[in-house]
C-alpha positions as CSV (number, residue, x, y, z in Angstrom):
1,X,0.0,0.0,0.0
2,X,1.8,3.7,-1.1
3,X,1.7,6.5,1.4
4,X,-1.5,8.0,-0.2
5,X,-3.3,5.1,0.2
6,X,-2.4,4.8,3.5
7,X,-3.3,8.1,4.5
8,X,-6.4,7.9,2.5
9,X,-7.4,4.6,3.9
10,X,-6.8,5.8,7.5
11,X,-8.8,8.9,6.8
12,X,-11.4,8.1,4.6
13,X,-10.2,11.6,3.1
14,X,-9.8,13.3,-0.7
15,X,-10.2,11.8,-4.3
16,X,-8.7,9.2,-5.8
17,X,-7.1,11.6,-8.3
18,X,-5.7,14.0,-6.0
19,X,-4.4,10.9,-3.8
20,X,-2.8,9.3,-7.1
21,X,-1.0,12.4,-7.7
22,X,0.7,12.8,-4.7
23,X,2.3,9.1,-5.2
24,X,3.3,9.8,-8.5
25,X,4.4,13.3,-8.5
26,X,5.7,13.5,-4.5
27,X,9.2,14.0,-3.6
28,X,8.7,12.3,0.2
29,X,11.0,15.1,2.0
30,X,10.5,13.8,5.7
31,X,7.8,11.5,7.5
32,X,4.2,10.6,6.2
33,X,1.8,13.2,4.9
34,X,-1.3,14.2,6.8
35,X,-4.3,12.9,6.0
36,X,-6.4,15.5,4.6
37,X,-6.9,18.0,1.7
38,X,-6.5,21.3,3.2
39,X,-8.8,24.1,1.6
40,X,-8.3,27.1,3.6
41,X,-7.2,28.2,7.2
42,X,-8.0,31.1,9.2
43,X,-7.5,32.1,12.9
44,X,-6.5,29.0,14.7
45,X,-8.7,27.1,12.4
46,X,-7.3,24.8,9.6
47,X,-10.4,23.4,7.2
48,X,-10.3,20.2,4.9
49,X,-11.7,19.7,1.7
50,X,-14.0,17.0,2.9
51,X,-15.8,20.3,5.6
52,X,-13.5,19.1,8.9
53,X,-12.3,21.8,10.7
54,X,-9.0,20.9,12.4
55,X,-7.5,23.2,15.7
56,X,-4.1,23.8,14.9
57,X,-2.1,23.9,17.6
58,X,0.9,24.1,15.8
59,X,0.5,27.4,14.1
60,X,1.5,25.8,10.4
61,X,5.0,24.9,10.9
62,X,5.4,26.9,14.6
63,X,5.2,30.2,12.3
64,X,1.6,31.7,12.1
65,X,1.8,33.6,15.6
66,X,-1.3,35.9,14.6
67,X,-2.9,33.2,13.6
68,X,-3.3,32.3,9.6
69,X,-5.0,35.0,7.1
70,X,-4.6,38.0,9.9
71,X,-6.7,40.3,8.5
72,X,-3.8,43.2,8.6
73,X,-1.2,40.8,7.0
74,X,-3.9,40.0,4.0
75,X,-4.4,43.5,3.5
76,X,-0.3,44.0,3.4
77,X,0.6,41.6,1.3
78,X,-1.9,42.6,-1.2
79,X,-1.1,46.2,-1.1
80,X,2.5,45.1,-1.6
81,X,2.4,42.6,-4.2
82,X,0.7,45.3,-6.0
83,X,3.2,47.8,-6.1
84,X,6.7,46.7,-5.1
85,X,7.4,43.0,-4.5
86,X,11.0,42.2,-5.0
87,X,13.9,43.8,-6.6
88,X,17.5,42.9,-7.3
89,X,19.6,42.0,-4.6
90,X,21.6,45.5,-4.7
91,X,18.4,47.1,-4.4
92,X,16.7,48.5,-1.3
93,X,13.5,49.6,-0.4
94,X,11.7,51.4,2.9
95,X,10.2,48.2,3.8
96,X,13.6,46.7,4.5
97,X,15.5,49.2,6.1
98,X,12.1,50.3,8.3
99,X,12.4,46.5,9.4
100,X,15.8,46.5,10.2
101,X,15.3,49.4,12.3
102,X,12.3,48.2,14.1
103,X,14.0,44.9,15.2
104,X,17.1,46.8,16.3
105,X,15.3,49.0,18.8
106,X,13.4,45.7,20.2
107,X,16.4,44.6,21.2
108,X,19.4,45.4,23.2
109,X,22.7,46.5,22.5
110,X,24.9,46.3,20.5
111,X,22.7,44.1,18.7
112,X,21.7,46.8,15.5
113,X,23.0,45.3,12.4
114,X,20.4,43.2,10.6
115,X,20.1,41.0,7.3
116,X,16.6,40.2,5.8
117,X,16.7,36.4,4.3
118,X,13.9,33.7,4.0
119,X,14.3,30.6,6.0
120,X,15.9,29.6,9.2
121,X,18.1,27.8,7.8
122,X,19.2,30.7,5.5
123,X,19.6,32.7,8.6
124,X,21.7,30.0,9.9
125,X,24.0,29.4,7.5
126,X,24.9,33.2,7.1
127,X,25.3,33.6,10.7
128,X,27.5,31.0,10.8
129,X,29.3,32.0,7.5
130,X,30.0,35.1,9.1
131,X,31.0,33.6,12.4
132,X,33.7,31.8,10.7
133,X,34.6,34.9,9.0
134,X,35.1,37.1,11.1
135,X,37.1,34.7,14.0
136,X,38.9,33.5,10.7
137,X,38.4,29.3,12.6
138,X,35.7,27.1,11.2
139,X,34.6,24.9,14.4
140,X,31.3,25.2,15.4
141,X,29.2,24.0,18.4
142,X,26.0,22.6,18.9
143,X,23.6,20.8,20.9
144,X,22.8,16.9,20.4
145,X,19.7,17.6,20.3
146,X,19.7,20.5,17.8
147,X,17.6,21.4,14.6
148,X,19.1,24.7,12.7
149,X,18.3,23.6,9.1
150,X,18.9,21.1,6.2
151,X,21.2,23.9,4.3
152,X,24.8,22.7,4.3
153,X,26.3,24.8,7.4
154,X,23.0,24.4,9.3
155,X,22.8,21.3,8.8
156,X,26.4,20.2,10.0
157,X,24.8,21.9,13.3
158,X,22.0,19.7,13.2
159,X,22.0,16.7,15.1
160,X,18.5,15.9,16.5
161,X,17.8,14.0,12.6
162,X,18.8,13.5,9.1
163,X,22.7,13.0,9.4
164,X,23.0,10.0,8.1
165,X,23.4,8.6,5.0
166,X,24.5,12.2,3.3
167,X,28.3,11.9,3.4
168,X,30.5,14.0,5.8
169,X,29.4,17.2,6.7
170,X,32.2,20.1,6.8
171,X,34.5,19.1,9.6
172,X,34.6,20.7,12.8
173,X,31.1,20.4,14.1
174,X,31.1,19.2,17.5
175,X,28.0,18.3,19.3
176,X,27.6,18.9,23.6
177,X,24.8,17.6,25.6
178,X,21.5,18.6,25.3
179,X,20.8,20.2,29.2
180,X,17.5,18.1,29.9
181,X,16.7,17.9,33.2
182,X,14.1,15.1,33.1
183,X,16.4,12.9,31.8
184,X,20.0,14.3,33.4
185,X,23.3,12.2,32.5
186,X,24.8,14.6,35.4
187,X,23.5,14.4,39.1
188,X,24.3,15.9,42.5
189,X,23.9,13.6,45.4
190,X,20.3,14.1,45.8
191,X,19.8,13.2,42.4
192,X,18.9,16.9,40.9
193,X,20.6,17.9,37.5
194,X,24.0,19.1,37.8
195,X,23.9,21.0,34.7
196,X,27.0,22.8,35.5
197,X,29.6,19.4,35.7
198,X,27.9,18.2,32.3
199,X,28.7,21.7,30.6
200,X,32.5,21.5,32.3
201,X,32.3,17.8,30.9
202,X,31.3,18.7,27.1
203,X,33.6,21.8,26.7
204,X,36.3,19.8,28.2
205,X,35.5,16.8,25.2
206,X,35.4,19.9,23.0
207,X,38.7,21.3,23.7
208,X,40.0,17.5,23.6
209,X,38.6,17.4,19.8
210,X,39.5,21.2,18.5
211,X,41.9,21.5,16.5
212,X,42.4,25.2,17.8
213,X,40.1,26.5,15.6
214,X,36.8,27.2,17.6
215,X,34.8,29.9,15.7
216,X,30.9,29.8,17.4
217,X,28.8,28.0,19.5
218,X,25.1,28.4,17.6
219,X,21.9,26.9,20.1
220,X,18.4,27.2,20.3
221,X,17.5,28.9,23.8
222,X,14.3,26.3,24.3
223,X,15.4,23.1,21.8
224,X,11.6,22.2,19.5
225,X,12.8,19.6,17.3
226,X,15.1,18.3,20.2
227,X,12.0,17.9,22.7
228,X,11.1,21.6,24.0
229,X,13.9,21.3,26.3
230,X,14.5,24.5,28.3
231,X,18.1,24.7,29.0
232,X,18.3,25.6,33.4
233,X,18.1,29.4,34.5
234,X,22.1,30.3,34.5
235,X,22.8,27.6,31.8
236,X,23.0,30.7,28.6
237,X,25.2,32.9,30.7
238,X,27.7,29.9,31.4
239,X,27.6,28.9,28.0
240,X,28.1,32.3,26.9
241,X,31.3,32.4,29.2
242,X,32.5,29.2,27.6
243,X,32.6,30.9,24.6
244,X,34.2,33.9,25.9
245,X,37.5,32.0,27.0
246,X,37.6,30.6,23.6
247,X,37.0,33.7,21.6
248,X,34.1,31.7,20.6
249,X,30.7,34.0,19.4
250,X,27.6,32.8,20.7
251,X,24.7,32.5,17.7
252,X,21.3,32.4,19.5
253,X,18.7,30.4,17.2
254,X,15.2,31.9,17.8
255,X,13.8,31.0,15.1
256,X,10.3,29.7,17.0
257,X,11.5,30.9,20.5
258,X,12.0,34.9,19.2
259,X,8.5,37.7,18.7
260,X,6.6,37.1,22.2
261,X,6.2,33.6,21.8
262,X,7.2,32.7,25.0
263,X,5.8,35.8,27.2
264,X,9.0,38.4,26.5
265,X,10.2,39.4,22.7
266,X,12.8,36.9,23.0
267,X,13.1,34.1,24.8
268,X,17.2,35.0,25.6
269,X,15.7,38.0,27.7
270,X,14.8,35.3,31.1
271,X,18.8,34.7,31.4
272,X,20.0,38.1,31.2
273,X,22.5,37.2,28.0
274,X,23.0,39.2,24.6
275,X,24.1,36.9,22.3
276,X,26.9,37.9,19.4
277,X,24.5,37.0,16.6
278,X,20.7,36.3,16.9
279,X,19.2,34.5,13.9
280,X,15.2,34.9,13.8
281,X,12.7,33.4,10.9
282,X,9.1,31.0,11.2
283,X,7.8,33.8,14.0
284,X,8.9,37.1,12.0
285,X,6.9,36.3,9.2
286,X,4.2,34.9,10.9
287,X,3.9,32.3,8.2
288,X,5.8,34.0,5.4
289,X,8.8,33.4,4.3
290,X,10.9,36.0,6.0
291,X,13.9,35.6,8.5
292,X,17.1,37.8,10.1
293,X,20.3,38.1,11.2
294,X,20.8,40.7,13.9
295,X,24.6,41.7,15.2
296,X,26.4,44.4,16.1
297,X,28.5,46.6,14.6
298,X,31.3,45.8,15.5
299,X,31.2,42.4,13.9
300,X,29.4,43.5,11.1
301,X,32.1,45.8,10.6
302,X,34.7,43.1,10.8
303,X,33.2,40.7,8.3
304,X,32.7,43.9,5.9
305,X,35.9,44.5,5.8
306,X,37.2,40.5,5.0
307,X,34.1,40.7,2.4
308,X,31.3,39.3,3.5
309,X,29.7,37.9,0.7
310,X,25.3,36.6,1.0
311,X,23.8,37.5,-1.9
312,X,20.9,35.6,-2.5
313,X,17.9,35.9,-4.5
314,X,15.5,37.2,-2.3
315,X,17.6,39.2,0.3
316,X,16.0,42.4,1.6
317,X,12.7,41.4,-0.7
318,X,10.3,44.5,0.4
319,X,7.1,42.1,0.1
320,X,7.8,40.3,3.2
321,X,9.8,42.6,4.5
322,X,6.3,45.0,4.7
323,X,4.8,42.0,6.4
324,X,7.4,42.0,9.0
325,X,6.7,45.9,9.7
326,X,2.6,44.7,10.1
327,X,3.7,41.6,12.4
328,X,5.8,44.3,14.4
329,X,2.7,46.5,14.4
330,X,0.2,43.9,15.6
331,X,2.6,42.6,18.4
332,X,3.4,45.5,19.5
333,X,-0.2,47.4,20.1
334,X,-1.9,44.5,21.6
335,X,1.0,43.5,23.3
336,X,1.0,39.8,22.5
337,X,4.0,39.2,24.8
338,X,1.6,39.5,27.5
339,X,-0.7,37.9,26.1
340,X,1.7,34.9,25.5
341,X,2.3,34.6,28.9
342,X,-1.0,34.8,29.7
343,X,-2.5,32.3,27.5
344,X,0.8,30.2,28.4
345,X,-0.2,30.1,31.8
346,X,-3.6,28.6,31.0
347,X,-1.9,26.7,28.6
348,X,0.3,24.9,31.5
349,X,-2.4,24.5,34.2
350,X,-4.0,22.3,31.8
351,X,-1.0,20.6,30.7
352,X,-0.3,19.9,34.3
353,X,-3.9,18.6,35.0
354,X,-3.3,16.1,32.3
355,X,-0.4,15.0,34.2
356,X,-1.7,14.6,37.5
357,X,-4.5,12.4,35.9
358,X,-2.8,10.2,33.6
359,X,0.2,8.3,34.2
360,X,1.3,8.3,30.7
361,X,2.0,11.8,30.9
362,X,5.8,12.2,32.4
363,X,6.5,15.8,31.8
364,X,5.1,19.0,30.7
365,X,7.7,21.7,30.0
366,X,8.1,25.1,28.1
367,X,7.4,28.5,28.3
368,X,4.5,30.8,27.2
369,X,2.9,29.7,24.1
370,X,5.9,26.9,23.5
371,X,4.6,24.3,26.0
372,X,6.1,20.2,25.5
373,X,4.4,17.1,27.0
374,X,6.7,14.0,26.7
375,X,4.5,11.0,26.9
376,X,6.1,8.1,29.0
377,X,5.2,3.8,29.4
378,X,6.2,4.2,33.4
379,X,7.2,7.2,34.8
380,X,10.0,5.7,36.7
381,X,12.1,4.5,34.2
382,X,11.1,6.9,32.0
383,X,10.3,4.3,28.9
384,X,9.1,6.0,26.1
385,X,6.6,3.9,23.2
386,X,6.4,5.7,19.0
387,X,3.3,3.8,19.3
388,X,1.5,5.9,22.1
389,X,2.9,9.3,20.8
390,X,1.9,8.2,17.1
391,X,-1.6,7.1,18.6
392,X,-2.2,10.1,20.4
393,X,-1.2,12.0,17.7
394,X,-3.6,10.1,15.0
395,X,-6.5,10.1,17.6
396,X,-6.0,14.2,18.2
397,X,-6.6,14.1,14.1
398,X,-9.6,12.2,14.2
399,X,-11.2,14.1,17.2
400,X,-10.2,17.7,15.1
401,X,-6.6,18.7,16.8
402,X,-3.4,19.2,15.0
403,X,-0.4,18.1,17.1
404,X,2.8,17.4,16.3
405,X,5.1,14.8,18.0
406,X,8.7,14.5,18.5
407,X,10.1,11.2,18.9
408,X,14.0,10.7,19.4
409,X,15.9,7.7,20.2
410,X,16.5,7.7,24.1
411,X,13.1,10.2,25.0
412,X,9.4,9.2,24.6
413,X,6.7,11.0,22.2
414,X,7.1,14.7,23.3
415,X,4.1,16.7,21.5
416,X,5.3,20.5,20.5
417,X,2.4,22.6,21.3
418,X,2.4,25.9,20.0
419,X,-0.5,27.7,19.3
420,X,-1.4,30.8,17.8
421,X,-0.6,33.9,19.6
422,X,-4.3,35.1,18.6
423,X,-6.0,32.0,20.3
424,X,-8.7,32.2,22.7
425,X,-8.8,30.7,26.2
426,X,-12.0,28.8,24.7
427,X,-9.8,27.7,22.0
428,X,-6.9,26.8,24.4
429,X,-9.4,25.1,26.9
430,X,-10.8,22.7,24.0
431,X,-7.0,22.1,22.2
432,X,-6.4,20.7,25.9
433,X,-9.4,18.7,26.5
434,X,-9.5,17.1,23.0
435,X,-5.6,16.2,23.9
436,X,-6.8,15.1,27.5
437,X,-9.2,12.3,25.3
438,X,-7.0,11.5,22.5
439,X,-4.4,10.6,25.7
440,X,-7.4,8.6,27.6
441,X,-8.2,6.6,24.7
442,X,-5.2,5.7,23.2
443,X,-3.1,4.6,27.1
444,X,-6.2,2.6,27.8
445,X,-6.2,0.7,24.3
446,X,-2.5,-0.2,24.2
447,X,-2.0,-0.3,28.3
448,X,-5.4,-1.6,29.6
């Protein structure tokens, strides 16, 4: 049975023609398909060609933080296309430097220098091409648990999937421990996380390994793809100092983390660090493809000088680049970082409910609207089971919930739940209570 016929048997969903085409004209570029012809989406609402309407709790692909079809980004992007949508590279355009001034007064100094891409990865790669750069080394660190991109540079950081079978990546990538505290390699004697010995351990492995030529230490400040693992309080600001007694520069990776998400404009703000280069994308655009690099001038500066060089098709595109000025716009006045916390809060006192009443449920962590519940067989040994997270995730469908589950080798299913900034507390109340039966149903038919 193909893919499609598996999706469509399971669901019951689409034509047979649409269904046929997908097996025959589909790249597969990473795990199975949804289920469902999707028509239109708007809000927190995604709806299917067959009249279903599905809750997304995932905001498309952790990006629509308004919610999808805002009215004010509509009404942006069609004044836009209409009159100035993108240019050659050289060019600029208000949009873009308006942008680039917006996000540099959000944030702190000397973080002012910013570069308008696409993608996360994008963003990646040219921070970390100008990491290298300016330090003039080429090592780079990461977290095991890390997901910066699939572009080449990104990708050599990336080390929560999809390394093998490609070849070598470029050498010098070097891969720490992910700081999870439910599942610590590193104890005190009453059995807490000692996150400080494990980050002495993995820099120590580090220098062991470097061949003197440590350029930039590039992490995600709450890992998704790696659990929606929130490194300790005081973790960044060691890190940071790591990096300082290397000459190292620390890249902060918000793409999902970064624009109120998790209760403040950035997530780095909690731990009092200012990293050397932020890389934003998903959030900024709020579903369009738009992303940054933010530095400081100093750096910038520096890599001007040796001749930086990222000129890509659609850098500084004044299109999304207006819609980024409207997400600012809407953030801003109703001051969605509040509301993010807010909502988050709710969020998490349901989330924590579910735990106390079912067994499966071993942890629920995160932050504002980026909230993670790692499903468990026993909560002792901490035993995870693909089937349960893939049932739960199936039955969420069914019932009229899109979820999204994480599963890596050594952690159970770990559900990344990350709703629209624009949700209601009805909406948030009912994501959780759909959740609460998909997890009732499916524990009770494959545990008794």
């Amino acid at each position: 049975m193909s893919l499609a016929e598996s999706s469509r048997h399971r669901s019951g969903a689409g034509d047979d023609a649409f269904w046929s085409d997908v097996d025959r004209h589909l790249i597969r570029y990473g795990g199975r398909f949804t289920p469902e012809v999707i028509v239109r989406a708007e809000g927190s609402w995604i709806e299917t060609e067959g009249g279903r309407r599905l809750l997304d709790f995932t905001s498309g692909q952790m990006s629509s933080i308004l919610g999808h079809a805002h009215p004010e980004i509509v009404a942006t992007v069609s004044r836009q296309v209409a009159t100035l949508d993108h240019l050659f590279s050289g060019m600029l355009s208000r949009p873009v430097v308006d942008l680039a001034r917006r996000l540099a007064d959000s944030l702190p100094d000397p973080l002012e220098k910013v570069l308008l891409l696409t993608t996360g990865a994008e963003s990646n790669e040219a921070a970390i091409r100008m990491a290298k750069l300016v330090t003039g080394r080429h090592e780079i660190v990461s977290f095991a648990g890390s997901w910066h991109g699939m572009t080449a540079a990104a990708a050599g950081a990336t080390y929560s999937s999809g390394r093998k079978g490609y070849g070598p990546t470029a050498p010098g990538n070097f891969a720490i421990p992910t700081p999870n505290a439910y599942r610590p390699d590193f104890t005190t004697p009453d059995g807490a996380f000692d996150w400080r010995k494990q980050l002495d351990h993995a820099f120590a492995l580090v220098d062991a390994q470097s061949v003197g030529s440590l350029a930039a230490c590039i992490v995600e400040p709450i890992l998704s793809s790696g659990g929606i693992i929130e490194p300790p309080l005081g973790y960044l600001a060691a890190l940071q100092a790591k990096c300082r007694e290397r000459g190292m520069l620390l890249i902060l990776d918000e793409a999902q983390t970064g624009m109120c998400r998790t209760g403040t404009w950035y997530a780095f703000e909690r731990d009092g660090v200012v990293p050397d280069i932020l890389t934003l994308s998903k959030t900024l655009g709020a579903g369009l493809p738009l992303a940054a690099v933010v530095t400081s001038a100093e750096i910038e500066a520096e890599a001007a000088d040796r001749g930086f060089l990222f000129f890509t098709t659609h850098v500084s595109d004044p299109l999304v680049a207006a819609v980024g000025n409207t997400v600012l716009d809407v953030l801003e006045r109703d001051r969605m970082d509040e509301r993010a916390a807010t909502l988050g809060d709710r969020l998490r006192a349901g989330l924590l409910d579910l735990q106390a009443r079912h067994e499966v449920v071993g942890d629920v962590r995160g932050r504002g609207l980026l909230q993670g519940v790692e499903l468990v067989l026993d909560r002792e040994t901490k035993e995870g089971s693909d089937e349960l997270g893939a049932g739960v995730t199936r039955r969420c469908l069914e019932l009229g919930l899109h979820m999204n589950v994480v599963q890596l080798r050594g952690m159970g299913g770990t559900f990344r739940i990350a709703p629209p900034l624009t949700s209601s507390e009805a909406e948030i109340d009912l994501g959780v209570e759909i959740l609460d039966r998909a997890i009732d149903e499916v524990s009770q038919e494959l545990l008794g």
